[in-house]
C-alpha positions in Angstrom: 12.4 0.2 22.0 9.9 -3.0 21.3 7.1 -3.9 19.3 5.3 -6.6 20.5 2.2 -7.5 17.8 -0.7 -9.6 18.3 -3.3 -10.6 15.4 -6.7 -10.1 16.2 -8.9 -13.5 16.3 -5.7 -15.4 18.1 -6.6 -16.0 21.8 -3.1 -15.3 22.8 -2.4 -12.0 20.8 -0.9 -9.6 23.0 -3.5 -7.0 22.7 -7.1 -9.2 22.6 -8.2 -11.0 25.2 -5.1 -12.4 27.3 -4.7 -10.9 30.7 -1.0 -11.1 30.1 -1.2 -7.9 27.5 -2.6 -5.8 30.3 0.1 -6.8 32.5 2.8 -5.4 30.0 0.6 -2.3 29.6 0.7 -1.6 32.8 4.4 -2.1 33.2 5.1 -0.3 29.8 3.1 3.0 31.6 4.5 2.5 34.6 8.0 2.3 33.3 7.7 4.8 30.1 9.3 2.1 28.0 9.7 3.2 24.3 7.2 -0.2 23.3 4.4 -0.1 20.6 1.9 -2.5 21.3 0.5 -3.7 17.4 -2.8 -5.4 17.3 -3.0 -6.2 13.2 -6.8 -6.6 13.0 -8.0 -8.1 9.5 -11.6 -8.0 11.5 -12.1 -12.0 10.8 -10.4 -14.7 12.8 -10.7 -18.0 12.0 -14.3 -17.6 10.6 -15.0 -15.0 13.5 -15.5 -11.6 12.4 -14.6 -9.2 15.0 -17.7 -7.8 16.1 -19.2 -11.5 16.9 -15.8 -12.2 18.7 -15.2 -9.5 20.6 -17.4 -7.3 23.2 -14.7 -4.2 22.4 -13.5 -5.0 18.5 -11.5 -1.2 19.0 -8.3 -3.1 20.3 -6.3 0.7 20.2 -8.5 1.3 23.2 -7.8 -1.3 25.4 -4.5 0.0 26.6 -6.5 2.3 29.6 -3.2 4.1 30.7 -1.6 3.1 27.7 -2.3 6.0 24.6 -3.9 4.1 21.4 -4.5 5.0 18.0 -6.0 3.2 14.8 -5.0 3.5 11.5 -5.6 2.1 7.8 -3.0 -0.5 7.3 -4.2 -0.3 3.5 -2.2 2.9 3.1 1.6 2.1 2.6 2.3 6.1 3.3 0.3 6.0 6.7 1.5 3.5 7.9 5.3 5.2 6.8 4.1 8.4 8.4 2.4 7.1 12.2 5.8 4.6 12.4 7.7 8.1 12.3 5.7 9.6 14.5 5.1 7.0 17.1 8.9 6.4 17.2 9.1 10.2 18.1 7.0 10.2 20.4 8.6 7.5 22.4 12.3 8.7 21.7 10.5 11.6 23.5 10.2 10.0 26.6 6.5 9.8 26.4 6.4 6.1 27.3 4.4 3.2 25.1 1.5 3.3 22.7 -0.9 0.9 21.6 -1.2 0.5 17.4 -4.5 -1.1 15.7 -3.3 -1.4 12.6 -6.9 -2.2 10.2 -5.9 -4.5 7.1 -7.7 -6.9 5.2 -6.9 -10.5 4.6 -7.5 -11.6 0.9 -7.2 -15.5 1.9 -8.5 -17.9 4.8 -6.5 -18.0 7.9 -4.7 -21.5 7.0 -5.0 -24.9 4.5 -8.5 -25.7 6.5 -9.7 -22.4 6.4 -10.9 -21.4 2.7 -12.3 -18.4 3.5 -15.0 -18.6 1.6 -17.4 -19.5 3.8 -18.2 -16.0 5.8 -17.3 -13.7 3.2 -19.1 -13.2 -0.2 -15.8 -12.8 -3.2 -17.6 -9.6 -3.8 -16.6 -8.6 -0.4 -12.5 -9.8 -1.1 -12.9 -8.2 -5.1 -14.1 -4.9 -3.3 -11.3 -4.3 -1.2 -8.9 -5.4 -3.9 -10.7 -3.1 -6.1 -10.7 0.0 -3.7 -8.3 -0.6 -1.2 -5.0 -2.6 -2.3 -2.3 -1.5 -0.7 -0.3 -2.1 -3.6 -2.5 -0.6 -6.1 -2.7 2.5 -4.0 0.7 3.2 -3.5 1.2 2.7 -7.5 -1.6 5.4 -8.1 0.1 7.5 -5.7 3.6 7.2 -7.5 2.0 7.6 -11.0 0.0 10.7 -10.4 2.9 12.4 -8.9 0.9 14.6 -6.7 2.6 12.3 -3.9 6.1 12.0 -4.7 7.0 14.5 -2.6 5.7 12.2 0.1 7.2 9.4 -1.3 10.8 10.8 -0.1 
């Protein structure tokens, strides 16, 4: 199997806006290759945000023959559990699937982009408040309810 990933905001990612991704799509149906197709969507790119960017922002639908699915990237155990099941699946047989995997990015994009500028720091102390993926899988080993889970 593959995994190809494209980050969403980057005009060549696999899975935005380059004609090239449908292409391997469409071969990736046609052929039932065991591929997952991983669009990492942080919903910002370069200063963008995704809906300003993008006419479709739900990349997981954009395979058309091509089955898609999107999932919290935030969640360390999710992300654990759909890897399991989308390699399944395509040991199955069933052929590729496109991933949007939804994460946040704390910082800008690179050295000239601060991200400061279209994003309020209550915005970035929210999520790292409410939705760390490392806080959440340290709550989850704590309370025990989870460890099960864990294994």
């Amino acid at each position: 199997g593959c995994c190809l990933r494209g980050y969403q905001g980057n005009p060549q990612a696999v899975v935005s806006t380059q004609s090239t991704g449908f292409e391997a799509f469409n071969l990736a149906s046609l052929h039932k290759a065991p591929c997952m197709f991983t669009c990492e969507n942080n919903h910002y790119g370069m200063g963008t945000s995704d809906v300003r960017a993008a006419a479709n922002p739900n990349y997981y639908t954009r395979g058309d023959a091509v089955p898609g699915i999107k999932m919290d990237g935030m969640n360390v155990l999710a992300v654990r559990d759909f890897t399991k099941h989308v390699a399944e699946w395509m040991r199955a047989g069933n052929g590729p699937v496109v991933a949007e995997i939804e994460t946040y990015r704390y910082y800008g994009h690179s050295m000239s982009d601060p991200g400061t500028s279209y994003r309020t720091r209550d915005e970035v102390q929210e999520v790292r408040k409410t939705k760390d993926c490392i806080l959440m899988l340290k709550g989850y080993m704590l309370e025990g309810s989870s460890s099960q889970r864990l294994n």
